[in-house]
C-alpha positions as CSV (number, residue, x, y, z in Angstrom):
1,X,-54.5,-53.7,10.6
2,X,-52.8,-55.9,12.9
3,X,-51.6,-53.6,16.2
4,X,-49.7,-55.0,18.8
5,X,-48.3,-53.0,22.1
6,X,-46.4,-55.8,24.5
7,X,-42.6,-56.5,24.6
8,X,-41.4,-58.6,22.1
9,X,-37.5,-60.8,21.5
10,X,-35.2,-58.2,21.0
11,X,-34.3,-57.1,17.3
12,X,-30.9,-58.3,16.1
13,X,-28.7,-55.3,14.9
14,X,-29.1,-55.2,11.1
15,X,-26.3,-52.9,8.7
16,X,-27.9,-51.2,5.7
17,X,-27.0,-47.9,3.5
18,X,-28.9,-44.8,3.8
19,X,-29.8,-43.0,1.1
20,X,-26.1,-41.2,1.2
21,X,-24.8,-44.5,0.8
22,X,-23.2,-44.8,4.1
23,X,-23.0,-47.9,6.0
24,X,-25.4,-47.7,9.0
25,X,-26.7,-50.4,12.0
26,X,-29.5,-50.0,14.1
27,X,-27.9,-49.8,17.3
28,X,-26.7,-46.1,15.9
29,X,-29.9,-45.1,15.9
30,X,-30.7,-46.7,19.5
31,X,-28.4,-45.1,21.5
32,X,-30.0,-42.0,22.0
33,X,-33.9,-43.9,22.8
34,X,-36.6,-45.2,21.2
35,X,-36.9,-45.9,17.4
36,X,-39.7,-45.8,15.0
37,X,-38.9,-48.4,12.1
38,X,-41.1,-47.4,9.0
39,X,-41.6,-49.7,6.4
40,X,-42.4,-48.0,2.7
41,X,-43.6,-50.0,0.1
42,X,-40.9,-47.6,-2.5
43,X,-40.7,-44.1,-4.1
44,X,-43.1,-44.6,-7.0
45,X,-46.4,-45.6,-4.2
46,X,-48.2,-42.7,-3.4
47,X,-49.7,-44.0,-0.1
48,X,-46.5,-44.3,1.4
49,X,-45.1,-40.6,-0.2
50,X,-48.5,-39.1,2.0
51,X,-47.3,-41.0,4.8
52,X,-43.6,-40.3,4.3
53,X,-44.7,-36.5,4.2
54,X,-47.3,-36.8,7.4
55,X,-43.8,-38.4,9.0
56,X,-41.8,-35.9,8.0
57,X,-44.5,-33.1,9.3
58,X,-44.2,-35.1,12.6
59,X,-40.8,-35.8,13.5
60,X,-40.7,-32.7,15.8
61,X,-43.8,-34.6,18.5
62,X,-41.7,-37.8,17.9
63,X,-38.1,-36.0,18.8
64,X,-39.9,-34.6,21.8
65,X,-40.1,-38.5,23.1
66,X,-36.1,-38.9,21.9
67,X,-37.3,-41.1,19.3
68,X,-35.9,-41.3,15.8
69,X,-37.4,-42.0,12.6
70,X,-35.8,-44.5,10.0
71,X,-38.0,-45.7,7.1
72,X,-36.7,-48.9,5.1
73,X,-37.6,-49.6,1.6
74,X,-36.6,-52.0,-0.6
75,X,-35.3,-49.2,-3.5
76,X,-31.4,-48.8,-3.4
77,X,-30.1,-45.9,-1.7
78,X,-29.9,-43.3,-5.0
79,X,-33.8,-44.1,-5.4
80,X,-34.3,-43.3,-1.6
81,X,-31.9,-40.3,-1.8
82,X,-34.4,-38.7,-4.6
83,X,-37.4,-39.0,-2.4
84,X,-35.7,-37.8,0.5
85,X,-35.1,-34.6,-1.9
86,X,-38.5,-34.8,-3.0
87,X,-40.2,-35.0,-0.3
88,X,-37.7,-33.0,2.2
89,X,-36.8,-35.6,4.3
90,X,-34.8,-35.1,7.6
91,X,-34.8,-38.5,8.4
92,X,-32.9,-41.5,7.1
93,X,-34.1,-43.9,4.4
94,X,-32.5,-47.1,4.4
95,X,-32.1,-49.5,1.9
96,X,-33.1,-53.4,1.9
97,X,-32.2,-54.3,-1.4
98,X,-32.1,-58.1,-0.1
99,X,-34.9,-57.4,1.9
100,X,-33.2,-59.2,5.1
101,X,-34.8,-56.6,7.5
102,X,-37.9,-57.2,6.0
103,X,-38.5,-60.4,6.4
104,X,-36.5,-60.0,9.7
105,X,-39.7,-58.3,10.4
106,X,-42.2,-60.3,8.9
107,X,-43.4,-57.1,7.0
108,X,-42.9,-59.1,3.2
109,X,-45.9,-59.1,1.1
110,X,-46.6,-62.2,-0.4
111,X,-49.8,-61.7,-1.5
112,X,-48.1,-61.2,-5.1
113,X,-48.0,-64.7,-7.3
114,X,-44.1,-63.6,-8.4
115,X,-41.8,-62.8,-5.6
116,X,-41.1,-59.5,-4.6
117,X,-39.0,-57.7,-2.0
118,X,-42.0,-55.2,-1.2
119,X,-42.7,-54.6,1.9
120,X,-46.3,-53.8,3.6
121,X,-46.4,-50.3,4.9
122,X,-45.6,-51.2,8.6
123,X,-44.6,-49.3,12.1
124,X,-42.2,-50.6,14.4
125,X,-41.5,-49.0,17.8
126,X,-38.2,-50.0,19.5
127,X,-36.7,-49.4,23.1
128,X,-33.4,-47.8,23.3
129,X,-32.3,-51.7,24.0
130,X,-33.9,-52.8,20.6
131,X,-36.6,-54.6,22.4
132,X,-40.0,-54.0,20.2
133,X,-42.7,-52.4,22.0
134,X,-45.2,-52.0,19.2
135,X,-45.8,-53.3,15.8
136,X,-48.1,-52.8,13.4
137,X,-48.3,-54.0,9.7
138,X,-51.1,-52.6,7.2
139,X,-51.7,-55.5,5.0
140,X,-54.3,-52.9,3.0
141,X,-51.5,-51.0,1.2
142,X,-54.2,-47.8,1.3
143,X,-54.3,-47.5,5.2
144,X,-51.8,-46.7,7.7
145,X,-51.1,-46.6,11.4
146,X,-51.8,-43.3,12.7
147,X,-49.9,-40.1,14.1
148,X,-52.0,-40.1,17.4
149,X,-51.2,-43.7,17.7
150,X,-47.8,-43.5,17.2
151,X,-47.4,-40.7,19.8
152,X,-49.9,-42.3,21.8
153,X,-47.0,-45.5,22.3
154,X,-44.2,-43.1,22.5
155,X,-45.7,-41.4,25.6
156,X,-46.3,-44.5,27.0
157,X,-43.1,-45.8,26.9
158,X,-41.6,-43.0,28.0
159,X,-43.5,-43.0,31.1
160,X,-42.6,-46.8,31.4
């Protein structure tokens, strides 16, 4: 797992559809403080459903920091609106058919020999400017950042 905590270039704004289909930019999410940027593999992986879920079962600590949650997937958004329902999401699901925001992110796996728009399961933490304050991408498709991590870099940000 590679974990970074230090301040990274800011993120440019990105546009992508939820699993609604509704147009939707990052800074959206920003204005109200930080962001956790999840990166899912897609609906049919069932690492990234447990970790959806764990999320989901999570969101309440994270809101507690002002942080929202937004995961991104390469699916389009009807495949992301089913999970959602399956899984009982309350946070968005974006769509990166193209897979701009991935690579924006460096979060592509290319460890395939065809091409593919998959992402590795990754963590992004951004300030409520859209600078990134942690990042971490799980190149083993079977592990994933942790909860206690995650809140552990929420609380430090929030105590700046």
């Amino acid at each position: 797992m590679n974990t970074e905590l230090l301040t990274l270039p800011q993120t440019p704004d990105f546009e992508l559809h939820d699993q609604l289909g509704k147009s939707v930019r990052l800074s959206q999410f920003l204005s109200t403080g930080p962001m956790l940027l999840v990166f899912y593999r897609g609906h049919w992986c069932p690492y990234c459903r447990r970790y959806l879920s764990k999320i989901q079962r999570f969101l309440h600590r994270f809101q507690d920091y002002g942080a929202q949650v937004v995961a991104v997937g390469p699916e389009p958004p009807a495949t992301s609106l089913m999970l959602s329902e399956q899984l009982g999401l309350e946070f968005s699901l974006l769509s990166d058919t193209r897979g701009e925001l991935i690579d924006a992110y460096g979060t592509r796996n290319r460890f395939a020999s065809a091409p593919s728009l998959v992402p590795h399961p990754a963590v992004i933490i951004l300030d409520h400017e859209g600078n990134v304050r942690f990042k971490s991408i799980d190149r083993n498709y079977k592990r994933r950042t942790t909860m206690r991590t995650l809140l552990t870099r929420l609380e430090e940000l929030s105590s700046g």
